[in-house]
C-alpha positions as protocol buffer text, in pm:
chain_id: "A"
residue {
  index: 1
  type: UNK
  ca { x: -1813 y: 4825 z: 18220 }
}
residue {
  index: 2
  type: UNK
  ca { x: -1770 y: 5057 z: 17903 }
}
residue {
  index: 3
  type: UNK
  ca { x: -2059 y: 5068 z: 17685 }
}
residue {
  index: 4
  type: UNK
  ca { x: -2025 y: 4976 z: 17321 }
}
residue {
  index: 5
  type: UNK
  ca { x: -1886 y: 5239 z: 17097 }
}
residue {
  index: 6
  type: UNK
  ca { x: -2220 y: 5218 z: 16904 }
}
residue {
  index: 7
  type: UNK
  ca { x: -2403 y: 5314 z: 17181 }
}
residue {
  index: 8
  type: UNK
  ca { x: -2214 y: 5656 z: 17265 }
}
residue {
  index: 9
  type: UNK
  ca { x: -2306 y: 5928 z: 17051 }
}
residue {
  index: 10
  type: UNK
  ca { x: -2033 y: 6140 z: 16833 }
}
residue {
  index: 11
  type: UNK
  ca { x: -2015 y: 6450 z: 16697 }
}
residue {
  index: 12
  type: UNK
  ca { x: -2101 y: 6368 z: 16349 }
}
residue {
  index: 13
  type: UNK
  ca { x: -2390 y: 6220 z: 16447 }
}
residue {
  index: 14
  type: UNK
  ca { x: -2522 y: 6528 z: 16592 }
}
residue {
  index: 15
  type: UNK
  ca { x: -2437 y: 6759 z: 16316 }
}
residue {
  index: 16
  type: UNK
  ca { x: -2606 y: 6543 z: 16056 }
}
residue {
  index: 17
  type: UNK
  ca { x: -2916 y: 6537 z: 16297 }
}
residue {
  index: 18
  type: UNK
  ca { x: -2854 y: 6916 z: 16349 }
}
residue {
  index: 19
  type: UNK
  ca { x: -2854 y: 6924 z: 15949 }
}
residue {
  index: 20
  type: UNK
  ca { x: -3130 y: 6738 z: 15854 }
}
residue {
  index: 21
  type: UNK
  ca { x: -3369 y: 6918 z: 16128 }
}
residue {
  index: 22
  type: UNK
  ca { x: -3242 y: 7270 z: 15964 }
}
residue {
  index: 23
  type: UNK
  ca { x: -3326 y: 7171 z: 15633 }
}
residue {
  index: 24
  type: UNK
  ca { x: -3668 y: 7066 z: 15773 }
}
residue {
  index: 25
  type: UNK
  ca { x: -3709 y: 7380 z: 15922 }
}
residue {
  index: 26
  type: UNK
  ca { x: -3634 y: 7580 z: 15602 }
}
residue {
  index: 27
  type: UNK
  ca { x: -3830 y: 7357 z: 15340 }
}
residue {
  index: 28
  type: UNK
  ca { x: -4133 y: 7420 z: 15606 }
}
residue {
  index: 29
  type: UNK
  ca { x: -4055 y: 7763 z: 15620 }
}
residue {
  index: 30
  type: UNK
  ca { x: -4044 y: 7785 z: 15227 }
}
residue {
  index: 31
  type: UNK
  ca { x: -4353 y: 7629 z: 15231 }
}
residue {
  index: 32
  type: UNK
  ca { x: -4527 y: 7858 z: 15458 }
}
residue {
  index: 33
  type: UNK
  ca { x: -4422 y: 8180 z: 15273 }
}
residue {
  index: 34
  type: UNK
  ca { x: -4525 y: 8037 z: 14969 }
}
residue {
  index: 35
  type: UNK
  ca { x: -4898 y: 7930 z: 15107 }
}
residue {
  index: 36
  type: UNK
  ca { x: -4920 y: 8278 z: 15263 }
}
residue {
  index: 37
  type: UNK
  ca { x: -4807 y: 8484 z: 14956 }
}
residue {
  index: 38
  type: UNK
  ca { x: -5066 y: 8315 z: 14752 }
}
residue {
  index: 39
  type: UNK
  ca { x: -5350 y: 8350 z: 14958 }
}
residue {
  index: 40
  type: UNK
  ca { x: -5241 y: 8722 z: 15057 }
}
residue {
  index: 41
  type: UNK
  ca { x: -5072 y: 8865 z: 14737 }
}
residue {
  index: 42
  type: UNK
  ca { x: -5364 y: 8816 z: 14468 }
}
residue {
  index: 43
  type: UNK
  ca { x: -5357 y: 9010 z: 14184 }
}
residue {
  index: 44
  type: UNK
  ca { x: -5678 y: 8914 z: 14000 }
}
residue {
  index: 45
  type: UNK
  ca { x: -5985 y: 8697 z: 14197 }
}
residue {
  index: 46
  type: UNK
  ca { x: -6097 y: 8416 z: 13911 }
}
residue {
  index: 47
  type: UNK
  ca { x: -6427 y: 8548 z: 13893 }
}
residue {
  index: 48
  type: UNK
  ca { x: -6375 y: 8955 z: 13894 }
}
residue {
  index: 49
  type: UNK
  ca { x: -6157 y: 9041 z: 13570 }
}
residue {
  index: 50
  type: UNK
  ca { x: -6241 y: 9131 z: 13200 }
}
residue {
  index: 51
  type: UNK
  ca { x: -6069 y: 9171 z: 12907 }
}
residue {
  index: 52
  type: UNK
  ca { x: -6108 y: 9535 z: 12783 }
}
residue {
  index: 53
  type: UNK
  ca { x: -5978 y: 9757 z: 12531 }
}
residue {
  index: 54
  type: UNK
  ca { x: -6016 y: 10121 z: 12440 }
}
residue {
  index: 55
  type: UNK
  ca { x: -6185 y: 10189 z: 12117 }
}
residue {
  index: 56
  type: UNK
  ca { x: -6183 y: 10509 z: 11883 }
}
residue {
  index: 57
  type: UNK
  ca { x: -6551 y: 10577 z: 11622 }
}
residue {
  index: 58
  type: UNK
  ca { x: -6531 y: 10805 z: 11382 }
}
residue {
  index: 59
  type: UNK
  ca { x: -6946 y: 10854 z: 11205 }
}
residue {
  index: 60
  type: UNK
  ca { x: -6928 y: 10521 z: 11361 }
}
residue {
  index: 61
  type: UNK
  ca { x: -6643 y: 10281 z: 11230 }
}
residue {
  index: 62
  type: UNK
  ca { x: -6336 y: 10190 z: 11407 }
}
residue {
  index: 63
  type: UNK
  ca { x: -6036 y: 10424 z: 11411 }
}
residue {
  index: 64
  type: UNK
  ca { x: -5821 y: 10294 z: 11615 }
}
residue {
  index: 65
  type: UNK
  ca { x: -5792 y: 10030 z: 11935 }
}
residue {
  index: 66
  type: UNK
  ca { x: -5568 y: 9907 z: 12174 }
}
residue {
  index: 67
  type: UNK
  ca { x: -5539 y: 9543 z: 12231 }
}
residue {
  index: 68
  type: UNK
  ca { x: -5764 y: 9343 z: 12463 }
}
residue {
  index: 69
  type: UNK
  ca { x: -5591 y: 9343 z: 12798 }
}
residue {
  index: 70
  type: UNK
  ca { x: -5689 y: 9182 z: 13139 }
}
residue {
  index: 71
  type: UNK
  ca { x: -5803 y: 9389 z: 13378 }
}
residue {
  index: 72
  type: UNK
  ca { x: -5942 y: 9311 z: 13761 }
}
residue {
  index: 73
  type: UNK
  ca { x: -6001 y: 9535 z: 14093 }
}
residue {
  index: 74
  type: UNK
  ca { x: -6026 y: 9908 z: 14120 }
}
residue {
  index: 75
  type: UNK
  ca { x: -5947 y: 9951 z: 13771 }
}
residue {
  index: 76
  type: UNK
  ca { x: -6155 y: 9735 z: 13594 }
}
residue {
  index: 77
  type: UNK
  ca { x: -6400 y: 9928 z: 13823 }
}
residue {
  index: 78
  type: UNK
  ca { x: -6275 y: 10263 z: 13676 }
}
residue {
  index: 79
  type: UNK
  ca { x: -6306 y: 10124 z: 13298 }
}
residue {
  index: 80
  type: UNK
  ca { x: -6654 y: 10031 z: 13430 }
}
residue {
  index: 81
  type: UNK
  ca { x: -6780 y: 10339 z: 13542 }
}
residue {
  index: 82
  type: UNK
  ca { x: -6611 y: 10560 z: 13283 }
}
residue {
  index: 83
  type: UNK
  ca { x: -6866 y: 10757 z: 13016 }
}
residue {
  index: 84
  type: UNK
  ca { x: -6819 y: 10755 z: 12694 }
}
residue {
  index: 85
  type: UNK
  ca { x: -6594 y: 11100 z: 12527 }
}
residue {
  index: 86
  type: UNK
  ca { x: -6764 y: 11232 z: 12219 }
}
residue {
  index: 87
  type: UNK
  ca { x: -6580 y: 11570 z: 12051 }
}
residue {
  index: 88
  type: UNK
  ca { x: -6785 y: 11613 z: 11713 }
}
residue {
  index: 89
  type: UNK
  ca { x: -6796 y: 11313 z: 11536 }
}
residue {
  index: 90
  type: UNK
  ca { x: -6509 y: 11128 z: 11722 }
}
residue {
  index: 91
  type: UNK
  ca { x: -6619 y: 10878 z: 12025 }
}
residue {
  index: 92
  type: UNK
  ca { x: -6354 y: 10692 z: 12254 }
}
residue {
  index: 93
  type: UNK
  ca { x: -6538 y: 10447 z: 12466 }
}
residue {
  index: 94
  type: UNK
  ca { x: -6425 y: 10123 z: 12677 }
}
residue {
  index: 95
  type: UNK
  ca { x: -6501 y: 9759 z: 12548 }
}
residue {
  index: 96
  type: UNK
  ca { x: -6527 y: 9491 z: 12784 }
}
residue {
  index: 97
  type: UNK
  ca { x: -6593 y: 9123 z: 12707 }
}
C-alpha cells in the first residue's frame, strides 16, 4: 500500500526547512559577533573618562582653549600626568572635569 502523498516528503519542503535553519544560523551568528564586539572592542570603560581641554594663561587670564573633549585610557593618563609649560608669563596647562 502507497502511503499518502502528505506523508512523503518533497523537495520544497526541504529547502524551506534548509532556509529557515540558515537564517537561524546567521541571525545567531549576527548575534554572537555583536555580543563579542561589545564586550571586546570598548573604547571608553563608564567609570574611567574625563572631559578635558587644553588651556592657555597669560599674567593669569585665559588666552585661548580648546573645547572640552572626552577622553579615557592611556591618554587621559598622559593628560594626567603631563606638567604644566610656563615660557615667561605664558602657561599651557590641562583641565579636567
Amino acid at each position: 500500500m502507497a502511503d499518502p502523498a502528505y506523508l512523503k516528503p518533497n523537495k520544497t519542503s526541504k529547502i524551506m526547512r534548509l532556509r529557515i535553519s540558515t537564517r537561524r544560523f546567521r541571525i545567531l551568528l549576527a548575534i554572537i559577533v555583536a555580543a563579542a564586539g561589545t564586550i571586546f572592542l570598548k573604547s571608553c570603560e563608564l567609570d574611567d573618562f574625563m572631559m578635558c581641554r587644553k588651556v592657555t594663561y597669560v599674567d593669569g587670564e585665559v588666552e585661548s582653549a580648546t573645547e572640552w573633549q572626552t577622553y579615557s585610557g592611556t591618554r587621559l593618563e598622559e593628560i594626567l600626568d603631563e606638567e604644566d609649560v610656563t615660557i615667561g608669563n605664558r602657561t599651557t596647562r590641562w583641565e579636567c572635569r
